[in-house]
C-alpha positions in Angstrom: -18.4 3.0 24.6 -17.5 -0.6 23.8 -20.7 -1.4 22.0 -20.4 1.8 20.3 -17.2 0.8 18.8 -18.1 -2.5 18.1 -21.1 -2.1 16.7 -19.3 0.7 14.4 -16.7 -1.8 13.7 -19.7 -4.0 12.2 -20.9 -1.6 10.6 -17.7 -0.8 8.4 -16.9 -4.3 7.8 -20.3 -5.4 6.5 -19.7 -2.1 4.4 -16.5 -3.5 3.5 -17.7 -6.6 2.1 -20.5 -5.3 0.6 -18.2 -3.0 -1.8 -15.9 -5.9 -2.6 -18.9 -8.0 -3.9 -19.8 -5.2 -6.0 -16.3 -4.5 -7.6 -15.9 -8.4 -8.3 -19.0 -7.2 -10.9 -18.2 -4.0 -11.9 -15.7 -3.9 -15.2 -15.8 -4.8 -18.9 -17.3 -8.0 -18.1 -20.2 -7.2 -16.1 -21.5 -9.7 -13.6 -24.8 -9.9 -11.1 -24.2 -11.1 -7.5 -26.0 -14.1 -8.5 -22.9 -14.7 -10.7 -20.2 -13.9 -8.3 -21.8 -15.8 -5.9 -22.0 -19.0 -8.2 -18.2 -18.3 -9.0 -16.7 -18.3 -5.5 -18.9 -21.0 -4.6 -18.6 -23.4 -8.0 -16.0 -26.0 -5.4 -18.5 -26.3 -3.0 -21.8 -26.6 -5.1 -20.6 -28.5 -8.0 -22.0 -26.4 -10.4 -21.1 -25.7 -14.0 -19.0 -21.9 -14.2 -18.4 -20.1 -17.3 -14.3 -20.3 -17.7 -14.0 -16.8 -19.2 -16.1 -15.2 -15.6 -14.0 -17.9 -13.5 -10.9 -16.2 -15.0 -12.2 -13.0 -14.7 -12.7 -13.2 -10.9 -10.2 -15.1 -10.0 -6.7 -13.9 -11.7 -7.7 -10.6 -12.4 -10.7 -8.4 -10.2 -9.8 -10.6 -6.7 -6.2 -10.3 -7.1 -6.7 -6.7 -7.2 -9.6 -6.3 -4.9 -7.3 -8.0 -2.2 -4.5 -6.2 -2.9 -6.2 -2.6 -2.2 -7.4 -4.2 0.8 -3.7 -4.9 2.0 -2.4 -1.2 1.1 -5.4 0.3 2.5 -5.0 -1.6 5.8 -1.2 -1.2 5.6 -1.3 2.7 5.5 -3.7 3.0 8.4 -1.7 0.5 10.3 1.5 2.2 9.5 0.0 5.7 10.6 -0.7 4.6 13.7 2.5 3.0 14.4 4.3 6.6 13.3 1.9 8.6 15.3 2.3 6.1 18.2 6.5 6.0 17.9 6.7 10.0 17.5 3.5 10.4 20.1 2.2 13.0 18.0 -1.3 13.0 16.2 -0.3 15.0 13.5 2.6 12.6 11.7 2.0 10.4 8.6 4.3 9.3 5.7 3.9 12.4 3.8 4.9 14.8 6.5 8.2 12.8 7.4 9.3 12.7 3.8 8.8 8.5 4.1 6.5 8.6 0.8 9.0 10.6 -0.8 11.9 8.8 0.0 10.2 5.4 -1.2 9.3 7.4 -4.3 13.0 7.6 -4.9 13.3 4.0 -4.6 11.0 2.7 -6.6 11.8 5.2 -9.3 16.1 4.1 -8.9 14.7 0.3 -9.6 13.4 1.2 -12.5 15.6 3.7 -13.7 18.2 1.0 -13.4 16.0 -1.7 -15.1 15.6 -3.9 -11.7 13.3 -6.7 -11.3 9.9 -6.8 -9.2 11.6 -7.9 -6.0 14.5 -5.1 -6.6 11.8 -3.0 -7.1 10.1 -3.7 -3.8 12.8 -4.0 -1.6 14.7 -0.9 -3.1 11.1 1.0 -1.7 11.1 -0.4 1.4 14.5 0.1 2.1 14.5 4.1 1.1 11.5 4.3 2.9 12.8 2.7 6.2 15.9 4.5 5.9 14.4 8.0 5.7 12.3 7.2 8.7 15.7 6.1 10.4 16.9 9.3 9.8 13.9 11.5 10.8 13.8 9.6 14.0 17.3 10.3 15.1 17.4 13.6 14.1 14.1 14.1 16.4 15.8 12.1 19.5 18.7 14.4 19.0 16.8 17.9 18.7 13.5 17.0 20.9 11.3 14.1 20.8 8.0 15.9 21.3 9.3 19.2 18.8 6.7 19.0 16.4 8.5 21.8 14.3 11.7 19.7 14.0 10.2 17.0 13.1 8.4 18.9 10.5 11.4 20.7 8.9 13.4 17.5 8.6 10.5 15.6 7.4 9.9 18.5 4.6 14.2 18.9 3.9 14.2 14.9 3.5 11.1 15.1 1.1 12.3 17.3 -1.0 15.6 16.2 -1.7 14.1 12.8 -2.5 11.5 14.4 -4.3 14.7 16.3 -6.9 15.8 13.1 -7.3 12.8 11.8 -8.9 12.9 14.7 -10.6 16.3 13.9 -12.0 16.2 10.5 -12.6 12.9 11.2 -14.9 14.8 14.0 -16.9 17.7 11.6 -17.4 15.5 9.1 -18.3 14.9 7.3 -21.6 11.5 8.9 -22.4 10.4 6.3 -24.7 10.4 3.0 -22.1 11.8 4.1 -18.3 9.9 7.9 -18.3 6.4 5.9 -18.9 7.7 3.5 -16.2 8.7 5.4 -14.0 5.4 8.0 -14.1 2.8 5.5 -14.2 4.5 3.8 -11.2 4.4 7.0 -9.4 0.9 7.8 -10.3 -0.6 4.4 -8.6 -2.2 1.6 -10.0 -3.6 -2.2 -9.1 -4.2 -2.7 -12.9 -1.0 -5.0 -12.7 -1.5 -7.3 -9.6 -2.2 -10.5 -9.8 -1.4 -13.6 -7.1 2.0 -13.8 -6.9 2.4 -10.1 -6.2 -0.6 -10.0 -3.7 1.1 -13.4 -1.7 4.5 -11.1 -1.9 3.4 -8.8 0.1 0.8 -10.4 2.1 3.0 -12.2 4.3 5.1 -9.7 5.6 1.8 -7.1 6.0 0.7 -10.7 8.3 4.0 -10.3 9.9 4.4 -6.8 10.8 1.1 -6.3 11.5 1.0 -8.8 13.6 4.1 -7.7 15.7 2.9 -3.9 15.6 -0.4 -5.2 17.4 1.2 -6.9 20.0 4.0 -3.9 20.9 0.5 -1.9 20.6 0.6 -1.8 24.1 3.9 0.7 24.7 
């Protein structure tokens, strides 16, 4: 069972690193492995790197390549933890209204013109606070009800989601309504290093910590 897993495990991250050579390439500058290759070696090899493909890989398709990396690991992290914490297989963000109550965070930063760091800790903190909330309510009614949880998790989520709701229809629609929906829609079009480093450390941190509590 162990070499199953491990060998699986090898499997996936040779996968892993397979795809994020081939999205260092893929874009309106095209460029061949041999390319990329040249690039993230040039320091080591000496040799001379076109400035324009160096710039390329380096402040704008890494950047973002890392980034998705970091929210793709964060999610599955933070499923587990919820699914672990509520000891049901069946919780994610989604169904405890978390997603929608970070919604509503990010969307009140904008709406109110805040900077990136308002705009990320205004997220977290909606989104910690309506998993604060779910959790006590499903102490208080029944730790293993699966239908409470589900019915506070679906009441929380959809107030949150009418006030994203309102906020967009009492929103200037010629600067904050863009905002605010192509925030909501998703996008690593706009990371670059300094947001990647922002929110690397504390995924380091708490993933770290969530590991070692991994055990209760």
């Amino acid at each position: 069972m162990v070499n199953k897993h491990s060998k699986l495990m090898g499997v996936l991250l040779i996968v892993l690193v397979a795809s994020a050579l081939i999205s260092l390439g893929i874009g309106r500058y095209a460029l061949s492995l041999e390319q990329i290759l040249q690039i993230l070696t040039a320091k080591l090899t000496a040799l001379p790197i076109d400035p324009i493909h160096q710039q390329v890989i380096f402040q704008v398709r890494l950047p973002r390549i890392l980034s998705a990396l970091c929210v793709g690991a964060g999610l599955a992290l933070s499923g587990a933890a919820l699914q672990g914490i509520f000891r049901n297989p069946l919780v994610d963000p989604h169904i405890i209204g978390v997603t929608s109550g970070s919604a509503f965070g990010g969307t009140l930063a904008i709406f109110f013109s805040l900077s990136l760091y308002g705009l990320f800790a205004s997220t977290i903190f909606f989104g910690l606070s309506t998993l604060v909330l779910v959790f006590l309510f499903s102490v208080k009614f029944g730790r293993r009800s699966l239908l409470m949880l589900i019915l506070i998790g679906m009441i929380l989520s959809g107030l949150f989601s009418a006030l994203v709701s309102l906020l967009q229809y009492v929103s200037d629609t010629e600067e904050k309504l863009p905002s605010i929906v192509f925030w909501l829609m998703g996008s690593f079009a706009t990371a670059n290093t300094e947001k990647w480093l922002f929110f690397f450390v504390p995924f380091v941190c708490c993933s770290t910590l969530l590991l070692k509590l991994s055990w209760r």
